[in-house]
PDB file of N, CA, C and O in Angstrom:
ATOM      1  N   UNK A   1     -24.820  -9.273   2.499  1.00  0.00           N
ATOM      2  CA  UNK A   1     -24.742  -7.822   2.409  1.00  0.00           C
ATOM      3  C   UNK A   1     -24.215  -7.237   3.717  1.00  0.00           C
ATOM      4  O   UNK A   1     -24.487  -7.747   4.804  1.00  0.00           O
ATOM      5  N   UNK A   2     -23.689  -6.488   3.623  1.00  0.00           N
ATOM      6  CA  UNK A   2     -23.181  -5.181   4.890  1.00  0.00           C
ATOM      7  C   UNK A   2     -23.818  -4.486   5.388  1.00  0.00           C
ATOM      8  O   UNK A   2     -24.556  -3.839   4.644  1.00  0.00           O
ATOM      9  N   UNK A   3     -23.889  -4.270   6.577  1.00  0.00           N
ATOM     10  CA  UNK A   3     -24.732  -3.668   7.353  1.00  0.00           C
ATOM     11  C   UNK A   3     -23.502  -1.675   6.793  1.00  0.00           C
ATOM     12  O   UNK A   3     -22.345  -1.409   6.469  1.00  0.00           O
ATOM     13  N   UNK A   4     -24.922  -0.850   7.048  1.00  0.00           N
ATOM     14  CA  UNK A   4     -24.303   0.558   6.890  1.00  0.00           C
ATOM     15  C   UNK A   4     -23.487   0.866   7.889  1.00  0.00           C
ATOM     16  O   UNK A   4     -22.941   1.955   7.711  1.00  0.00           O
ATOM     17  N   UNK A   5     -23.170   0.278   8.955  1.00  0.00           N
ATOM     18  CA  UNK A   5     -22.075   1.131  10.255  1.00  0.00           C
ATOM     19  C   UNK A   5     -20.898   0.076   9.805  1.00  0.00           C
ATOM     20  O   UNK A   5     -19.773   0.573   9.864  1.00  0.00           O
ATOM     21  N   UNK A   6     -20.947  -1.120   9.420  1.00  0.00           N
ATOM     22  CA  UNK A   6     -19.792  -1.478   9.446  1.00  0.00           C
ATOM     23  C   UNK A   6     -19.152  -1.237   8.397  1.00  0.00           C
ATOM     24  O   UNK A   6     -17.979  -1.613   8.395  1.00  0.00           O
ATOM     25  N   UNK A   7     -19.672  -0.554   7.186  1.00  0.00           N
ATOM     26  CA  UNK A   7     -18.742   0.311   5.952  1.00  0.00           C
ATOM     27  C   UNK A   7     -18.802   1.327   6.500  1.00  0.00           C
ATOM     28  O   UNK A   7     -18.577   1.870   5.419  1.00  0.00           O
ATOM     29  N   UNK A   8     -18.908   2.293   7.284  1.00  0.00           N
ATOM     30  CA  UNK A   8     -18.968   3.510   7.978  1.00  0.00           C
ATOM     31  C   UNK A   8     -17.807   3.322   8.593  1.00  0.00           C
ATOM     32  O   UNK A   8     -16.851   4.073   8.401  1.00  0.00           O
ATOM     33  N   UNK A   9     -17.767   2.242   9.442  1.00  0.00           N
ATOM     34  CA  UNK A   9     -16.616   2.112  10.659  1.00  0.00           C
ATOM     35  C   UNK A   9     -15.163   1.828   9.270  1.00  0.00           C
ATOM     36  O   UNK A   9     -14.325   2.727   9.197  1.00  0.00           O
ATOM     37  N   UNK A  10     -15.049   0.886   8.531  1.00  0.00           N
ATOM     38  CA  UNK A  10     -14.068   0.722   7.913  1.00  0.00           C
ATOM     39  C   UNK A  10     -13.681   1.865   7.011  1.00  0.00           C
ATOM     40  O   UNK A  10     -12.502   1.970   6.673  1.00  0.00           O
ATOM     41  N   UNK A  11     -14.523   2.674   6.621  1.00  0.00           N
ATOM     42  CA  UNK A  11     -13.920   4.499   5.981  1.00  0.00           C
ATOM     43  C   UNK A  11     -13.617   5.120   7.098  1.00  0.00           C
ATOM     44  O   UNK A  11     -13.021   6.169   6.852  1.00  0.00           O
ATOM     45  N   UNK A  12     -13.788   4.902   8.357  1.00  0.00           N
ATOM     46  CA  UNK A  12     -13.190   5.721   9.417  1.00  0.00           C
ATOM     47  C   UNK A  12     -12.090   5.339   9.927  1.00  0.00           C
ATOM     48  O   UNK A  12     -11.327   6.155  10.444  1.00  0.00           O
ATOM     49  N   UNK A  13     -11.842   4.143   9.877  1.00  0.00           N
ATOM     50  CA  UNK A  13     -11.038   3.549  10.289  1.00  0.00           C
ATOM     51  C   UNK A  13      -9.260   3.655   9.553  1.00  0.00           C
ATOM     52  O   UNK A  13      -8.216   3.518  10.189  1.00  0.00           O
ATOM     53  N   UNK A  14      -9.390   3.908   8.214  1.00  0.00           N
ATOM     54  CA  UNK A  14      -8.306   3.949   6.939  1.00  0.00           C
ATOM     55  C   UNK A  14      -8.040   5.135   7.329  1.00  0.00           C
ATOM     56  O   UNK A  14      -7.129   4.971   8.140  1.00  0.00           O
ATOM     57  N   UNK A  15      -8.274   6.290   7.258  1.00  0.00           N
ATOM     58  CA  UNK A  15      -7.965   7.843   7.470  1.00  0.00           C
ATOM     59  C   UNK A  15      -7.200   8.027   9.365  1.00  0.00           C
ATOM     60  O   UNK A  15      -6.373   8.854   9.749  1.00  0.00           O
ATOM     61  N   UNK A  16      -7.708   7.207   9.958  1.00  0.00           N
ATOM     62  CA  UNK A  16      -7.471   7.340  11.413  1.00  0.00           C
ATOM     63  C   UNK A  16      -6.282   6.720  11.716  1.00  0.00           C
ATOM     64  O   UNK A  16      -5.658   7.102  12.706  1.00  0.00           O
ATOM     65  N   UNK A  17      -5.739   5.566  10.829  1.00  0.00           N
ATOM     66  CA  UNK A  17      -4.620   4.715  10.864  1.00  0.00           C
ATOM     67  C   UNK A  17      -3.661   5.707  10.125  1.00  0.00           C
ATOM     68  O   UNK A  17      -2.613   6.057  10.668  1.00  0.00           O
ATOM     69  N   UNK A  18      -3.896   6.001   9.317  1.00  0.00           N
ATOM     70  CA  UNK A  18      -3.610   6.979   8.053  1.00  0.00           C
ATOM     71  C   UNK A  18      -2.303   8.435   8.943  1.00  0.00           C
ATOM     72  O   UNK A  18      -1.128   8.748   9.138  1.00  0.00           O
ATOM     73  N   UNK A  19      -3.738   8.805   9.162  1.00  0.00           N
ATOM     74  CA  UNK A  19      -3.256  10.084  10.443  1.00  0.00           C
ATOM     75  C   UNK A  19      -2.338   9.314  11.061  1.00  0.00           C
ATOM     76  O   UNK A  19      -1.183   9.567  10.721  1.00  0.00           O
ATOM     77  N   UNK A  20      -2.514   8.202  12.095  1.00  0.00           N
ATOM     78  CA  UNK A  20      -1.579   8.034  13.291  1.00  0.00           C
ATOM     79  C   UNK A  20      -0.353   8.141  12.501  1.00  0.00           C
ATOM     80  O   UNK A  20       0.647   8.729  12.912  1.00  0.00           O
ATOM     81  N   UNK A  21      -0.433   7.626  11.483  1.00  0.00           N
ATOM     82  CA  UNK A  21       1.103   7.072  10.767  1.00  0.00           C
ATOM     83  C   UNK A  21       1.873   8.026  10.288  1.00  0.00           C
ATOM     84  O   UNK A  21       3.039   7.861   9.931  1.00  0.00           O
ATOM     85  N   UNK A  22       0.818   9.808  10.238  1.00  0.00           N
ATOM     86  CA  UNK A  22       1.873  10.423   9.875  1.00  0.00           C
ATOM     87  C   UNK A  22       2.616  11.521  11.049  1.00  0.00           C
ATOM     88  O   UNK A  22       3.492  12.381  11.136  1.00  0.00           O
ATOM     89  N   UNK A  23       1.534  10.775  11.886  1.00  0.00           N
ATOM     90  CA  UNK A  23       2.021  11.917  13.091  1.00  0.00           C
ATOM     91  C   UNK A  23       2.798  11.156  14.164  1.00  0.00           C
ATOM     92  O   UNK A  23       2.851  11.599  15.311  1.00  0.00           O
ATOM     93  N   UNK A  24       3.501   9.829  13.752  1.00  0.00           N
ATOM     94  CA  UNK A  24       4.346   9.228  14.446  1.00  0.00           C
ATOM     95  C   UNK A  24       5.726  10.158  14.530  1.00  0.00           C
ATOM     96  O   UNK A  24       6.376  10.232  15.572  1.00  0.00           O
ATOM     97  N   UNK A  25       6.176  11.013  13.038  1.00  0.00           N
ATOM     98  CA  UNK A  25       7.749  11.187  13.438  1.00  0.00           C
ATOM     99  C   UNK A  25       7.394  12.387  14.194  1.00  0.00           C
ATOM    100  O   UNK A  25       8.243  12.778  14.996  1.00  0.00           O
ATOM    101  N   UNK A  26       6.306  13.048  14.096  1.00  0.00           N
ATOM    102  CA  UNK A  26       6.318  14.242  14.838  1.00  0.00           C
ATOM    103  C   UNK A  26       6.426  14.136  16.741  1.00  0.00           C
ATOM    104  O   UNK A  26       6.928  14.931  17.535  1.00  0.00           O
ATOM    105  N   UNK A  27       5.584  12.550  17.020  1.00  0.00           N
ATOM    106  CA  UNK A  27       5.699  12.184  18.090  1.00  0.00           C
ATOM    107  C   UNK A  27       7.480  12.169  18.358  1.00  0.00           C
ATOM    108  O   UNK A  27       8.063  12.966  19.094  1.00  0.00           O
ATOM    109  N   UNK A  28       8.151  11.040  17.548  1.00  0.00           N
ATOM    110  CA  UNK A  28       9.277  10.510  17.671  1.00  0.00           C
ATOM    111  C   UNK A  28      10.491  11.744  18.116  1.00  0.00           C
ATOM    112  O   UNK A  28      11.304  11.610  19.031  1.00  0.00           O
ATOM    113  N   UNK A  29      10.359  12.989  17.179  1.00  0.00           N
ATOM    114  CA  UNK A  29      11.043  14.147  16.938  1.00  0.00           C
ATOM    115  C   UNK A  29      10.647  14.998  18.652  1.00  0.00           C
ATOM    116  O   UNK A  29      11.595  15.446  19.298  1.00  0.00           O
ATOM    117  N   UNK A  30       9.407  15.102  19.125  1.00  0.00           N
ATOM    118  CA  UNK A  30       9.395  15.740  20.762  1.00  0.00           C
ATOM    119  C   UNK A  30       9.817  14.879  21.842  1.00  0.00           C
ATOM    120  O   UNK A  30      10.296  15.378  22.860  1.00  0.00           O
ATOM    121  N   UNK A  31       9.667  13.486  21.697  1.00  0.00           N
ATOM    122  CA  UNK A  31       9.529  12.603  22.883  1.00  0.00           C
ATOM    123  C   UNK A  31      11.605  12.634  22.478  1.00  0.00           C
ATOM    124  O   UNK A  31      12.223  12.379  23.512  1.00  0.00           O
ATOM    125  N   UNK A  32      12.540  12.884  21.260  1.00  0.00           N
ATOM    126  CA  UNK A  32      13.930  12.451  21.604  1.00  0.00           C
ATOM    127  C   UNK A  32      14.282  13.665  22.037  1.00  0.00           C
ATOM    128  O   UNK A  32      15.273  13.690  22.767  1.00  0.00           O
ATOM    129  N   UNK A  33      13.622  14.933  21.736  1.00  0.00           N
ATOM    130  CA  UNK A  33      14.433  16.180  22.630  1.00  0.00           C
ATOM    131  C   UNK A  33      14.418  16.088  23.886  1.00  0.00           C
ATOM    132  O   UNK A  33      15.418  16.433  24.516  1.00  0.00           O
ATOM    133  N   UNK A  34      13.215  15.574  24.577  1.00  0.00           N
ATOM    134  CA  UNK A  34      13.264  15.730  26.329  1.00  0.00           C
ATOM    135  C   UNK A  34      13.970  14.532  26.685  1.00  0.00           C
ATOM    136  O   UNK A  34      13.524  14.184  27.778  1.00  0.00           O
ATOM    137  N   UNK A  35      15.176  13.441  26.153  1.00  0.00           N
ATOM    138  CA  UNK A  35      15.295  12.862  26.138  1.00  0.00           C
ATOM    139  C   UNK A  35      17.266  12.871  26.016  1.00  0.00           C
ATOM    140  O   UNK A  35      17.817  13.291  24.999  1.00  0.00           O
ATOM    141  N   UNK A  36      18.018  12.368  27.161  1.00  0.00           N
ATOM    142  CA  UNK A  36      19.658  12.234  27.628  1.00  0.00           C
ATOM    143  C   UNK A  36      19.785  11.399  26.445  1.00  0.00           C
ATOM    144  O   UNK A  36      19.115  10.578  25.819  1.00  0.00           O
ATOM    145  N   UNK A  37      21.107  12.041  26.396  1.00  0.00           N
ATOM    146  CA  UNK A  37      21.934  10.619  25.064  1.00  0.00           C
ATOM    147  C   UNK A  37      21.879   9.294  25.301  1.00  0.00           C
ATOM    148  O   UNK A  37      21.898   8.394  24.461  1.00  0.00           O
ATOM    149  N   UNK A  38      21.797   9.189  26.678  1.00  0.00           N
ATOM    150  CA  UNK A  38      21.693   7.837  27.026  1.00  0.00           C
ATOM    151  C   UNK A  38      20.793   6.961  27.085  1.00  0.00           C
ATOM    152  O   UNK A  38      20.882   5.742  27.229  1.00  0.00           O
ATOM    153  N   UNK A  39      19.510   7.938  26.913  1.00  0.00           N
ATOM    154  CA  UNK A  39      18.031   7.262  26.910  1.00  0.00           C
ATOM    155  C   UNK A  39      18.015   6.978  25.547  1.00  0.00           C
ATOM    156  O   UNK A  39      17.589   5.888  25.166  1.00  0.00           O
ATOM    157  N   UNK A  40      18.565   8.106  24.489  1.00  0.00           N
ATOM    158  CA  UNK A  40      18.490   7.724  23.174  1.00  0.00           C
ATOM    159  C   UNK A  40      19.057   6.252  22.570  1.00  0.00           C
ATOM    160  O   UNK A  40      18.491   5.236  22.167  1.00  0.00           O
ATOM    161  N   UNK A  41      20.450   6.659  22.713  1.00  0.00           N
ATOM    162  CA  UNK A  41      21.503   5.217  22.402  1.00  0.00           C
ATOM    163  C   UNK A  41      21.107   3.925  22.986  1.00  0.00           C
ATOM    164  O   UNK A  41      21.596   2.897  22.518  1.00  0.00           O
ATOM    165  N   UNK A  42      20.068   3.862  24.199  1.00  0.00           N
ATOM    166  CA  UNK A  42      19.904   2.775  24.910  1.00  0.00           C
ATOM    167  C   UNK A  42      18.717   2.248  24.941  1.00  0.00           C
ATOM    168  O   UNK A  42      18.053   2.546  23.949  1.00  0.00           O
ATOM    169  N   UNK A  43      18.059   1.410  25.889  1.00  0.00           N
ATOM    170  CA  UNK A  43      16.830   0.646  25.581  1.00  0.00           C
ATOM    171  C   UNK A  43      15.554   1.644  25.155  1.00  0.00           C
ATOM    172  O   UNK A  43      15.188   2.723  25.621  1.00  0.00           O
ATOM    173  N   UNK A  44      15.125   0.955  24.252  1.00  0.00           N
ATOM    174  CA  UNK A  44      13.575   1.556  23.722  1.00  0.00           C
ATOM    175  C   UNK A  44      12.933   1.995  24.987  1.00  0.00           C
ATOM    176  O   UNK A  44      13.580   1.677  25.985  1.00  0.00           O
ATOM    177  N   UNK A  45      11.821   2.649  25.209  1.00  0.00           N
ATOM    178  CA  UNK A  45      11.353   3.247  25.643  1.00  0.00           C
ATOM    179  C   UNK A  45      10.329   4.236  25.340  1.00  0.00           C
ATOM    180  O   UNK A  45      10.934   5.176  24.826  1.00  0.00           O
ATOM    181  N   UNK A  46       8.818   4.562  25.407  1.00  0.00           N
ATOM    182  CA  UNK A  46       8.271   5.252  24.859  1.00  0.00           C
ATOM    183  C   UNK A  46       7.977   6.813  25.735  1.00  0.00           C
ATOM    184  O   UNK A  46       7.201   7.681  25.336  1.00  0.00           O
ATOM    185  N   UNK A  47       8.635   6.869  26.736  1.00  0.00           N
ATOM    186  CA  UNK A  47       8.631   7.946  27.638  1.00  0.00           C
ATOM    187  C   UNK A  47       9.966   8.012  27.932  1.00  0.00           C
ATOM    188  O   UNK A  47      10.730   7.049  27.993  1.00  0.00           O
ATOM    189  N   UNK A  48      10.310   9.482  28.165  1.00  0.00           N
ATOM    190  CA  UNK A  48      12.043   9.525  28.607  1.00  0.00           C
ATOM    191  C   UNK A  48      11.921   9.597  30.196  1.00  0.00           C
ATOM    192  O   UNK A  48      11.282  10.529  30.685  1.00  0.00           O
ATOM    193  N   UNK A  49      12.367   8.880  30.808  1.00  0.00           N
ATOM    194  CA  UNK A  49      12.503   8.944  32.555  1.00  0.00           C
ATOM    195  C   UNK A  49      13.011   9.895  33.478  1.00  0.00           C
ATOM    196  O   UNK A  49      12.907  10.094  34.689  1.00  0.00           O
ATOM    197  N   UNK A  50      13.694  10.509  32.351  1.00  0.00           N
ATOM    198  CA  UNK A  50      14.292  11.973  33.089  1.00  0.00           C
ATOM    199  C   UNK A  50      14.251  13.011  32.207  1.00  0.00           C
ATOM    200  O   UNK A  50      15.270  13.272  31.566  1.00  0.00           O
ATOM    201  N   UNK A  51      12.927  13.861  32.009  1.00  0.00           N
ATOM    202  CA  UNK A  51      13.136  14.727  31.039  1.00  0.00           C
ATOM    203  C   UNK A  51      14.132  15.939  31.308  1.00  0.00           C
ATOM    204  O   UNK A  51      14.274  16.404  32.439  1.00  0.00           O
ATOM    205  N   UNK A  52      14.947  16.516  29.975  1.00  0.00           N
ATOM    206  CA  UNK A  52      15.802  17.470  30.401  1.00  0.00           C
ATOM    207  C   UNK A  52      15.067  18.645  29.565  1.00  0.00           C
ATOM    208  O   UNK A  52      15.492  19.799  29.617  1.00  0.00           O
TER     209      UNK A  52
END
């Protein structure tokens, strides 16, 4: 049998993955505006090095 926090933790857990996944393009969409054509076209990166 299952202890009650660890079905607690796994319903918290689905909604929280859930969320991240939809608020990735919203991330993707601010982090390429502060972001040179060249940072775009070129190596990955999760921060732009020179915001404009």
């Amino acid at each position: 049998m299952r202890r009650r926090g660890e079905e607690s933790r796994f319903w918290w857990l689905v909604p929280t993955i859930y969320i991240i996944l939809l608020l990735l393009p919203i991330y993707w969409l601010v982090n390429m505006s502060f972001k040179t054509n060249q940072e775009i076209l070129g190596a990955f990166s999760l921060w732009p090095k020179n915001p404009t």
